[in-house]
C-alpha positions in Angstrom: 8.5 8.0 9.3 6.3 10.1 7.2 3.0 9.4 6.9 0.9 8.5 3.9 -1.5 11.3 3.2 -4.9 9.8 0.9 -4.9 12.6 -2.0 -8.1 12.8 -3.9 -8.5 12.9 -8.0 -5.5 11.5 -8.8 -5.1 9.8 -13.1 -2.5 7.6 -13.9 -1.5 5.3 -16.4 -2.2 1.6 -15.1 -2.5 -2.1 -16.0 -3.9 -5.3 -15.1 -2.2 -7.4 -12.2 -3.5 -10.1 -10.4 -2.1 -10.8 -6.8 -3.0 -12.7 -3.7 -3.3 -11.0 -0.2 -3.9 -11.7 3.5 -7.7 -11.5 4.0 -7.1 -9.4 7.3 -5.3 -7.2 4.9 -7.8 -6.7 2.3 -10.6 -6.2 4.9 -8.0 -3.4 6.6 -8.2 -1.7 3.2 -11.9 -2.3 2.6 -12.4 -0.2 5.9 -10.1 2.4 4.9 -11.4 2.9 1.1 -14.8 2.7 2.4 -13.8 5.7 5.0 -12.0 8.0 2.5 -14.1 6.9 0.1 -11.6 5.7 -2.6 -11.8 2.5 -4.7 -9.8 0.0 -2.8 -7.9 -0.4 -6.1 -6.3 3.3 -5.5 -5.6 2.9 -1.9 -3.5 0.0 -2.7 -2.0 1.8 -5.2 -1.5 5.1 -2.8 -0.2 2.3 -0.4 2.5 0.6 -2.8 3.8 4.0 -3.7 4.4 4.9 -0.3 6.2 1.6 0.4 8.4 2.0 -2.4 8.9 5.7 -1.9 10.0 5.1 2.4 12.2 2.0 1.7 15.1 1.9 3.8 18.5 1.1 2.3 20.1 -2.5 1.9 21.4 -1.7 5.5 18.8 -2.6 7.1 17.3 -5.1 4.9 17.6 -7.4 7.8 14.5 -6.0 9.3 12.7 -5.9 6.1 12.9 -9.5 5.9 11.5 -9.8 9.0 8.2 -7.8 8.7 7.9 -9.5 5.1 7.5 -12.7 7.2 5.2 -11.7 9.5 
């Protein structure tokens, strides 16, 4: 799998959207923006993108559901 490479200086067209994650999570990503020093707002954005963009097809959605639940 390819893996996801923290670009700098990146604009985009955004909005507003409140959602809930895992505190082990959000700490993870704290680290992370906090070591590449990026807002933690754009490494979840880098991270969604890269999720979307390395799905797998409905074949193996299977699996998907299973890591979902984790």
């Amino acid at each position: 799998m390819a893996k996801l490479v923290l670009p700098k200086g990146e604009d985009f067209y955004s909005v507003i959207k409140s959602i809930r994650i895992r505190l082990s999570d959000l700490k993870k990503l704290e680290e992370l923006s906090y070591k590449h020093n990026l807002s933690v707002n754009k490494l979840m954005n880098l991270c969604l993108k890269y999720a979307i963009e390395n799905l797998e097809d409905e074949e193996n959605s299977e699996n998907k559901n299973e890591m979902i639940n984790q």
